[in-house]
Wavefront OBJ file of the C-alpha trace (Angstrom):
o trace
v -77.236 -100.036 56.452
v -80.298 -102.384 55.624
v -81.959 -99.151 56.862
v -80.413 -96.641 54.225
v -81.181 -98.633 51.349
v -84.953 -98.156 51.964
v -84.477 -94.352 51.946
v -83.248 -94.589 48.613
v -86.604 -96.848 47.498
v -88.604 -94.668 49.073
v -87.250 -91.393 47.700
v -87.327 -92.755 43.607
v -90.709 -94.188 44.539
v -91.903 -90.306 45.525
v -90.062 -88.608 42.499
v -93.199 -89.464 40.287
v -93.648 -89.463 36.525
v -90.795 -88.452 34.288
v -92.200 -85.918 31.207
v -91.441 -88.740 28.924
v -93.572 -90.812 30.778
v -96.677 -88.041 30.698
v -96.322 -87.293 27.156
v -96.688 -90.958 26.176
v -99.927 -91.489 28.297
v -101.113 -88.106 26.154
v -100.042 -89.070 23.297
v -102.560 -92.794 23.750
v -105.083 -90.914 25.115
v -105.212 -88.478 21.875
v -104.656 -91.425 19.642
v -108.063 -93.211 21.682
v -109.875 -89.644 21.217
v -109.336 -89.590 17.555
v -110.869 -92.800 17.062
v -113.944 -92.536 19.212
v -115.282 -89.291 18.713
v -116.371 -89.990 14.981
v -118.114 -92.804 16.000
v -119.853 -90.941 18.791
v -121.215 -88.187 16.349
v -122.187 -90.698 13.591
v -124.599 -92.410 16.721
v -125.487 -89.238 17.970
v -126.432 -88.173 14.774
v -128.201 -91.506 13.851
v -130.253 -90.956 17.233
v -131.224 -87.464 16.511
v -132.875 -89.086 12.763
v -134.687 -92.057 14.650
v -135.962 -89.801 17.583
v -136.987 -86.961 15.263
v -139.147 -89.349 12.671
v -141.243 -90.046 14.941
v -143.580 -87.038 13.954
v -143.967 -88.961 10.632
v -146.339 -91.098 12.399
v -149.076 -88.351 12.156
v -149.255 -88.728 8.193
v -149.049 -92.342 8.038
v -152.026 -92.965 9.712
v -154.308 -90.842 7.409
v -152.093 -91.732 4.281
v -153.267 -96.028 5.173
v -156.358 -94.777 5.667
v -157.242 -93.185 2.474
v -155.237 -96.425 0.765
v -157.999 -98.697 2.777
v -160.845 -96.734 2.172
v -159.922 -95.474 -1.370
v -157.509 -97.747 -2.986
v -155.553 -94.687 -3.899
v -152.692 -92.843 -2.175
v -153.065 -89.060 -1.304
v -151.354 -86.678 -3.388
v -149.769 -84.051 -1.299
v -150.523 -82.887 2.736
v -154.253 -81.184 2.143
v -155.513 -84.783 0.370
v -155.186 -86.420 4.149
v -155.781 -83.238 6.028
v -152.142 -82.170 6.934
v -150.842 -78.536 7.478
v -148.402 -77.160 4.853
v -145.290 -79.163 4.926
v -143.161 -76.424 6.900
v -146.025 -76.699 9.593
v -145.158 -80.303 10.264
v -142.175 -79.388 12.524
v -139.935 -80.396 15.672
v -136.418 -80.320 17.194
v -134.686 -81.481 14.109
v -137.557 -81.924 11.237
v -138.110 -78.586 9.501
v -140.683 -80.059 7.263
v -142.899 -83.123 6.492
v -144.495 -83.458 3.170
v -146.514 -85.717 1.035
v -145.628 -86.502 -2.268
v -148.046 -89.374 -3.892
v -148.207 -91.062 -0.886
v -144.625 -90.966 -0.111
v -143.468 -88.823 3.518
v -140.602 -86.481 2.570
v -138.733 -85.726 6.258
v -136.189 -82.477 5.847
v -134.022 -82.348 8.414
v -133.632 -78.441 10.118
v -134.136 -76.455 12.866
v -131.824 -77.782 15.598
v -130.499 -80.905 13.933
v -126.680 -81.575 13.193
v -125.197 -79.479 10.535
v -124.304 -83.329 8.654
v -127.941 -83.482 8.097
v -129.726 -79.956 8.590
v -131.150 -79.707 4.607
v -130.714 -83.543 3.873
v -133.840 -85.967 3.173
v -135.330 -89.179 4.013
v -138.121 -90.743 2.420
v -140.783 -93.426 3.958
v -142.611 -94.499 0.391
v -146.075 -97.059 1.394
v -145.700 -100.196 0.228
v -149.226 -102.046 -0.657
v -150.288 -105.008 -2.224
v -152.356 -103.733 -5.400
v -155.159 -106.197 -5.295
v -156.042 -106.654 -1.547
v -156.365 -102.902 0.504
v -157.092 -104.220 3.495
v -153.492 -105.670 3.485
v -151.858 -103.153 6.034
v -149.587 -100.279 4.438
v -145.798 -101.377 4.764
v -143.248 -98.212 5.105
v -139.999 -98.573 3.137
v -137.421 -96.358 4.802
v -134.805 -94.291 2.738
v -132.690 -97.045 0.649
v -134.208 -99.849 2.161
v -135.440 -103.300 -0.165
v -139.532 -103.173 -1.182
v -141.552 -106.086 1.033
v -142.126 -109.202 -1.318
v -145.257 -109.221 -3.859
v -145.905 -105.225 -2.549
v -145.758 -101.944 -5.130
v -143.882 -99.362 -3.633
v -144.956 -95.659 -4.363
v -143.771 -92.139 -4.749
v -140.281 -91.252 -4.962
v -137.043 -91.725 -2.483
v -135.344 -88.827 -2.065
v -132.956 -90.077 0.595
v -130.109 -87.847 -0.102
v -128.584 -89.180 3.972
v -125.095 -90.698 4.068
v -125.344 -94.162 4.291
v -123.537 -93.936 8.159
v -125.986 -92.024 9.118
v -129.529 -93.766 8.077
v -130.808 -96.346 10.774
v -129.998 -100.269 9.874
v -133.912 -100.447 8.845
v -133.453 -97.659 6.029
v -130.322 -99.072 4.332
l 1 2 3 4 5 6 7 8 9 10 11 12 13 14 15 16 17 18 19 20 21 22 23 24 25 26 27 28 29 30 31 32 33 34 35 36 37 38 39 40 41 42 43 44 45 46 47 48 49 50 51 52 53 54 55 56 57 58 59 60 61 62 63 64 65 66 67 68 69 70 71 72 73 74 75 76 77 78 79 80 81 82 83 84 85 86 87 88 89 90 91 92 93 94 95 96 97 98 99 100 101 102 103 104 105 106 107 108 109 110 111 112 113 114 115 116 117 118 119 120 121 122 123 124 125 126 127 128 129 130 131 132 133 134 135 136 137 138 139 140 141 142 143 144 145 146 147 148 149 150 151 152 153 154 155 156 157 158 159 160 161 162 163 164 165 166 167 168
């Protein structure tokens, strides 16, 4: 008898899940899905800005430079030597332009469609009286360096969630 009783284990241990049981493992694994993949695309698309402004570093060498030697800020790409703004191109930047010192980044090409069209600014930030004080860059939103001048215009038009922490 002892014998016949383990049959009976062993057979409702083989029958498997029951459809209610399925659906409810589905039904958390949607709910999980929901939640995460926002938050993916917001860091993907945060990675895509930090990787792609990288390129910026090609005007903000010349643009400190003229500030050092000059004491004044270039006024558009051809004052530090640039291309035309729609020149200065990669993977997700369709454009890089000057504006009274101030680096204009449009986002294009291959970027996200959040932020294909959108802006972000890097404006120099120098200390008036002393150029041979090194040229701070204030990203997007971000606060202006104590006892520097900030120039040209922000034209950050990025959602918030999407800027990196140092452009807020």
């Amino acid at each position: 008898m002892a014998h016949r009783g383990n049959v009976l284990v062993m057979k409702a241990f083989l029958r498997g899940f029951t459809l209610l049981e399925l659906v409810m493992v589905m039904a958390v694994i949607a709910i999980l899905a929901t939640i995460a993949v926002p938050t993916m695309r917001v860091k993907f698309v945060r990675d895509q800005i930090v990787e792609a402004v990288k390129l910026t570093e090609i005007a903000k060498t010349p643009i400190a430079l003229a500030w050092k030697a000059a004491h004044a800020l270039p006024a558009d790409n051809a004052a530090v030597g640039l291309p035309p703004a729609d020149r200065i191109v990669n993977n997700w930047i369709s454009s890089v332009d000057i504006e009274g010192g101030a680096i204009q980044v449009t986002f294009g090409n291959q970027a996200d469609g959040a932020i294909r069209g959108k802006r972000l600014s890097f404006r120099p930030a120098v200390v008036d009286d002393a150029p041979v004080v090194p040229v701070a860059w204030v990203c997007g939103h971000a606060k202006v360096p104590q006892n520097m001048t900030v120039a040209g215009t922000d034209r950050t038009d990025l959602a918030n969630n999407f800027l990196p922490l140092n452009c807020r």
